[in-house]
ZAZALUM-367916 format. One line per field, with one value per atom (N, C-alpha, C, O): z negated, x, y negated; residue number from 1; residue in three letters; atom name. Coordinates in pm, whole numbers, m for minus. Layout:
N
c3 <- (Z_...)
c1 <- (X_...)
c2 <- (Y_...)
num <- (NUM_...)
residu <- (ALA_...)
atome <- (CA_...)
END
This chain:
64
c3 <- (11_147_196_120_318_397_510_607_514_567_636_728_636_750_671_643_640_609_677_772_683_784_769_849_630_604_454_363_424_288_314_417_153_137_6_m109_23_m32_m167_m273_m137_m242_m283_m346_m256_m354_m420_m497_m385_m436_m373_m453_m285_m254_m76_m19_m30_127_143_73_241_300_384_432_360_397_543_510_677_738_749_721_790_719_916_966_979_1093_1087_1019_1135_1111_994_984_905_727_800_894_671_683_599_547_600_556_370_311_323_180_108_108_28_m46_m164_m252_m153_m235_m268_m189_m462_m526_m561_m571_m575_m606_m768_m815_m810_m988_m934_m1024_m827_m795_m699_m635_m710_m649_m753_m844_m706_m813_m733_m637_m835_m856_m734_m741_m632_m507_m572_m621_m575_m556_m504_m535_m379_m240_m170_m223_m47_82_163_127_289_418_545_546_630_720_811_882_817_946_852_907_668_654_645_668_613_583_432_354_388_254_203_270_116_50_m111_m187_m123_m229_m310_m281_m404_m435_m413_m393_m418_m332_m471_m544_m500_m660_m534_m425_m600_m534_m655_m775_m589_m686_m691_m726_m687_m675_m532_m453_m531_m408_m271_m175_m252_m194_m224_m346_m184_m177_m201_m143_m341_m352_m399_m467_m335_m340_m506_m584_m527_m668_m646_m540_m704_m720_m594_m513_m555_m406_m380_m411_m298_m313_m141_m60_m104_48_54_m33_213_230_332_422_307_366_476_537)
c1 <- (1012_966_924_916_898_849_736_755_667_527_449_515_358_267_140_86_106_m84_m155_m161_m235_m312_m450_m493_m494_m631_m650_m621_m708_m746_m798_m815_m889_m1065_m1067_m1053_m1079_m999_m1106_m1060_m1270_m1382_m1381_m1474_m1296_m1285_m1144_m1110_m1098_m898_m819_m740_m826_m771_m748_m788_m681_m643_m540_m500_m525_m402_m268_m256_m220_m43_m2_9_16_77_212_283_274_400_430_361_565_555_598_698_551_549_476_476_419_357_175_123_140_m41_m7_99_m115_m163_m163_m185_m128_m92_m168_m121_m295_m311_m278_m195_m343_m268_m397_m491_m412_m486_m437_m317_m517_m433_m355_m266_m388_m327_m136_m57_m113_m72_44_141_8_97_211_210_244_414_413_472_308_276_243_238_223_92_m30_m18_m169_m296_m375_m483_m335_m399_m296_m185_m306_m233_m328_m437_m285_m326_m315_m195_m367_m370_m241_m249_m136_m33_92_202_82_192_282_246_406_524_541_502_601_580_667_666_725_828_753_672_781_698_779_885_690_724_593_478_622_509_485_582_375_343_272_232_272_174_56_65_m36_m143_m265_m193_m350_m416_m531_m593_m533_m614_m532_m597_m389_m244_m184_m189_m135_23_m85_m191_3_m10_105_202_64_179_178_83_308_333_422_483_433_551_544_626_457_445_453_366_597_612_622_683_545_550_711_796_718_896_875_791_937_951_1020_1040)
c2 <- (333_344_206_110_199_88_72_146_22_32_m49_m98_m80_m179_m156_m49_m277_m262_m233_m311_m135_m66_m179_m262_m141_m180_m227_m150_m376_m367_m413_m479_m382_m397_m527_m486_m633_m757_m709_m667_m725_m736_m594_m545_m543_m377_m349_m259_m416_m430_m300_m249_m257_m91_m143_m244_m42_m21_101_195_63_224_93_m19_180_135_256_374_226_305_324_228_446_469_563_651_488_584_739_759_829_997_1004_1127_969_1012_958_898_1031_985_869_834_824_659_706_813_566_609_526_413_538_487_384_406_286_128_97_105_37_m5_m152_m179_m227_m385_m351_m423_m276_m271_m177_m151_m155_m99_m216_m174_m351_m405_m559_m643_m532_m606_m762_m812_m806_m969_m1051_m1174_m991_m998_m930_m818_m1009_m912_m906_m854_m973_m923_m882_m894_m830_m784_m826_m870_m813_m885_m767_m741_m701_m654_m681_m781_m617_m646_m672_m680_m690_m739_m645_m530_m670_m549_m528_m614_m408_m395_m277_m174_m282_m182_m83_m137_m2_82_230_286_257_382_494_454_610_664_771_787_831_880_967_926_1122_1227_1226_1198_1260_1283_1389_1483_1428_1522_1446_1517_1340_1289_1267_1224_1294_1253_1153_1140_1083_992_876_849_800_667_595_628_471_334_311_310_293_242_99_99_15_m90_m139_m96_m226_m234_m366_m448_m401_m568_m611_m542_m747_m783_m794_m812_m773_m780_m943_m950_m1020_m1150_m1150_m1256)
num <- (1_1_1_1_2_2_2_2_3_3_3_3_4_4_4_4_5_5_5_5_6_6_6_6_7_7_7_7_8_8_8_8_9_9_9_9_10_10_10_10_11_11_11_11_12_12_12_12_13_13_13_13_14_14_14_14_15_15_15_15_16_16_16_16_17_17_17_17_18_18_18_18_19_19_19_19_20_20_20_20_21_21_21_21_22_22_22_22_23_23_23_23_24_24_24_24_25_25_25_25_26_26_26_26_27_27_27_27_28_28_28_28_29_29_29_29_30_30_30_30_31_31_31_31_32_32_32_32_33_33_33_33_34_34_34_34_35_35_35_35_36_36_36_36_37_37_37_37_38_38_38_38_39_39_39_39_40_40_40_40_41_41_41_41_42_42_42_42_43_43_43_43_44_44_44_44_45_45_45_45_46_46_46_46_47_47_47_47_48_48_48_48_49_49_49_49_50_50_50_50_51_51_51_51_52_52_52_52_53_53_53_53_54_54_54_54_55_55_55_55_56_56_56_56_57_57_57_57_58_58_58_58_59_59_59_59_60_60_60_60_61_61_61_61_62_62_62_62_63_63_63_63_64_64_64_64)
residu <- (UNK_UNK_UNK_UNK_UNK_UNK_UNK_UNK_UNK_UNK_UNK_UNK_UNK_UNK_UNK_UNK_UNK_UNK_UNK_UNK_UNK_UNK_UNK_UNK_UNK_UNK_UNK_UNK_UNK_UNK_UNK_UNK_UNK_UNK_UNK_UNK_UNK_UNK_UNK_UNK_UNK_UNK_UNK_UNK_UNK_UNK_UNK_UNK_UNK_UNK_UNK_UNK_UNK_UNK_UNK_UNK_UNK_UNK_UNK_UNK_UNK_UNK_UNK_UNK_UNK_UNK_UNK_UNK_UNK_UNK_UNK_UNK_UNK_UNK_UNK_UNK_UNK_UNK_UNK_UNK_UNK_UNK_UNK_UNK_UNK_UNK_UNK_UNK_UNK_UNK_UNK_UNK_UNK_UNK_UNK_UNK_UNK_UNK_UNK_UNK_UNK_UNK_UNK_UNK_UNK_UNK_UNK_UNK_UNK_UNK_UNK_UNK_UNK_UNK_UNK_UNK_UNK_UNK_UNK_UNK_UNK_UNK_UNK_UNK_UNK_UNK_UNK_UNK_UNK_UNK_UNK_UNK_UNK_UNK_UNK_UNK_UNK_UNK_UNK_UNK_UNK_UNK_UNK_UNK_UNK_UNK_UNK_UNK_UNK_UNK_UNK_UNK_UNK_UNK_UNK_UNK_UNK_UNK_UNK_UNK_UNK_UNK_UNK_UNK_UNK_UNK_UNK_UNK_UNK_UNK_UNK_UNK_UNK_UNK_UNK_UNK_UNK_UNK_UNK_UNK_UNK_UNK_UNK_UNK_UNK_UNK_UNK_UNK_UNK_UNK_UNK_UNK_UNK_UNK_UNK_UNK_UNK_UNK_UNK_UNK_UNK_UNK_UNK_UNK_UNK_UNK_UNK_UNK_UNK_UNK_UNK_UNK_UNK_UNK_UNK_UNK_UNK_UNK_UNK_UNK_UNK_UNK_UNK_UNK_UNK_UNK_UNK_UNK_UNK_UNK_UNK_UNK_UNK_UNK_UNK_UNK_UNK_UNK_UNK_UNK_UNK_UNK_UNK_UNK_UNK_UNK_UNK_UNK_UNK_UNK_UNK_UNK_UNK_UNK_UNK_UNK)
atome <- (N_CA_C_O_N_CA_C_O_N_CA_C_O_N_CA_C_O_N_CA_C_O_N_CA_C_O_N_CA_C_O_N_CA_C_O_N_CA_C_O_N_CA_C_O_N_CA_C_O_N_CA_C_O_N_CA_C_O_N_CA_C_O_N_CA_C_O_N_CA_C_O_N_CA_C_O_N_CA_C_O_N_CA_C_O_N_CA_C_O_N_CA_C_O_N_CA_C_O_N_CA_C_O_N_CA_C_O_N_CA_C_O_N_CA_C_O_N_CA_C_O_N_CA_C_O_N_CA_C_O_N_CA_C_O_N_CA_C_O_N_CA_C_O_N_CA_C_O_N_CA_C_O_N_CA_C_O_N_CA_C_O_N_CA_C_O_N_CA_C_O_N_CA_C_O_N_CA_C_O_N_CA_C_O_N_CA_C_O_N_CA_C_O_N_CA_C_O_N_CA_C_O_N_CA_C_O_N_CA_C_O_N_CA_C_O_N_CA_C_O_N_CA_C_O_N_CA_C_O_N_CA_C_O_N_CA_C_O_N_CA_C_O_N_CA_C_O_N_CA_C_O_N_CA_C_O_N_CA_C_O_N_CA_C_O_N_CA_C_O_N_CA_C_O_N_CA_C_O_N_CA_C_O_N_CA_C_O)
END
């Protein structure tokens, strides 16, 4: 999938990814593929894991 940084929380390592038509998807920095920060606004490609809390980002690399 492909997405937009909604929101990250730099001093907590976590944020949400918006996705257009989908709810916002959860992203942990352990969760991103050799970036470990993200930035608010960037673009970003992923795999999406269901979980018992909803949808989280797996393999999550900035798109240039």
């Amino acid at each position: 999938m492909e997405g937009t940084v909604k929101r990250w929380v730099e001093g907590r390592g976590y944020g949400f990814i918006e996705v257009d038509g989908e709810d916002d998807i959860f992203v942990h920095n352990t969760d991103l593929d050799g970036t470990y920060v993200l930035m608010q606004g960037q673009k970003v490609e992923f795999d999406v894991e269901t979980t018992p809390k909803g949808p989280r980002a797996r393999n999550v690399k900035v798109i240039d």
